[in-house]
C-alpha positions in Angstrom: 106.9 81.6 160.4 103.1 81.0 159.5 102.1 84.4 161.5 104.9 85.9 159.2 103.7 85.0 155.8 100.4 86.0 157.0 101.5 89.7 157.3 103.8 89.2 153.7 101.0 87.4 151.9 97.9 89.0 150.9 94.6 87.4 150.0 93.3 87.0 146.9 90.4 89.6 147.8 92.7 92.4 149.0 95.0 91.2 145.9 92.3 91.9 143.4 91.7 95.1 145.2 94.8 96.6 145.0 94.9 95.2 141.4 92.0 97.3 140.3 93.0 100.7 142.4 96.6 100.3 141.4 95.5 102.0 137.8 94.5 104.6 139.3 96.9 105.7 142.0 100.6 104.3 142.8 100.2 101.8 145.2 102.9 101.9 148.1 106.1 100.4 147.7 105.5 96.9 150.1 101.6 97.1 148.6 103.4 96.8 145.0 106.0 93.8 146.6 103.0 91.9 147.9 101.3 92.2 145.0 103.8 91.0 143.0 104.4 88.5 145.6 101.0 87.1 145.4 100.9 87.4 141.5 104.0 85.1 141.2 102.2 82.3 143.8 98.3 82.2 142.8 98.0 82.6 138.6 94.1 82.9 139.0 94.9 86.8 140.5 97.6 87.6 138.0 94.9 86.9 135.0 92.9 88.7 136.7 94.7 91.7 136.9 96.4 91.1 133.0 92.4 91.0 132.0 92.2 94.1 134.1 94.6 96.3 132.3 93.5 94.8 128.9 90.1 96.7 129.9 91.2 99.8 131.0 93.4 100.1 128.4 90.2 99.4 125.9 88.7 101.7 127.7 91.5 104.9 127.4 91.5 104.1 123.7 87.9 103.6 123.0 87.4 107.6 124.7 90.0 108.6 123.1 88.6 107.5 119.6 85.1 108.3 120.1 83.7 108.8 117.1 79.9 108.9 118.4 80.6 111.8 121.2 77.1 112.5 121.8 73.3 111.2 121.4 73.1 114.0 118.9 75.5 112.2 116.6 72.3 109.4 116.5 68.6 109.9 115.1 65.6 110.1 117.1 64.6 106.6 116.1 67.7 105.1 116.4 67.6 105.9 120.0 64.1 105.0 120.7 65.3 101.8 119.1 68.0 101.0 121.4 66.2 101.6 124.4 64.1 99.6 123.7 66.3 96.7 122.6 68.2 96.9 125.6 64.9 97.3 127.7 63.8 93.9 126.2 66.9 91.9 127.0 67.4 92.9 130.6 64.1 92.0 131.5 
């Protein structure tokens, strides 16, 4: 029975995985069971995934509301000045 839920189960690694490629293409259909599968049992992988969707969804509307479409849209100095502030704090 062990060897069995082995091959039903997935990990929480191949879990988050197919959690962040499922946005992108349709997983297949026993990839989507044992996702859901594993979702229902470990809660750590399901946020993870929720907090996944909440970004890519952030993402979709922020490009599709773009107000500042190019570096054009910004002045000379105003770029300068944040390259250098981000410069400064990844050091």
């Amino acid at each position: 029975m062990k060897k069995l839920m082995y091959k039903i189960m997935l990990t929480c690694k191949q879990a988050t995985f197919y959690s962040s490629i499922k946005s992108f293409k349709k997983l297949e259909f026993v990839r989507g069971i044992q996702l859901k599968l594993h979702f229902m049992a470990c809660k750590n992988c399901h946020e993870f995934d929720h907090q996944s969707q909440v970004i890519d969804q952030s993402l979709v509307n922020f490009h599709k509301n773009n107000t500042l479409q190019s570096e054009e849209k910004l002045s000379k100095e105003k770029i300068a000045e944040l390259k250098d502030l981000i410069n400064q704090r990844t050091k």
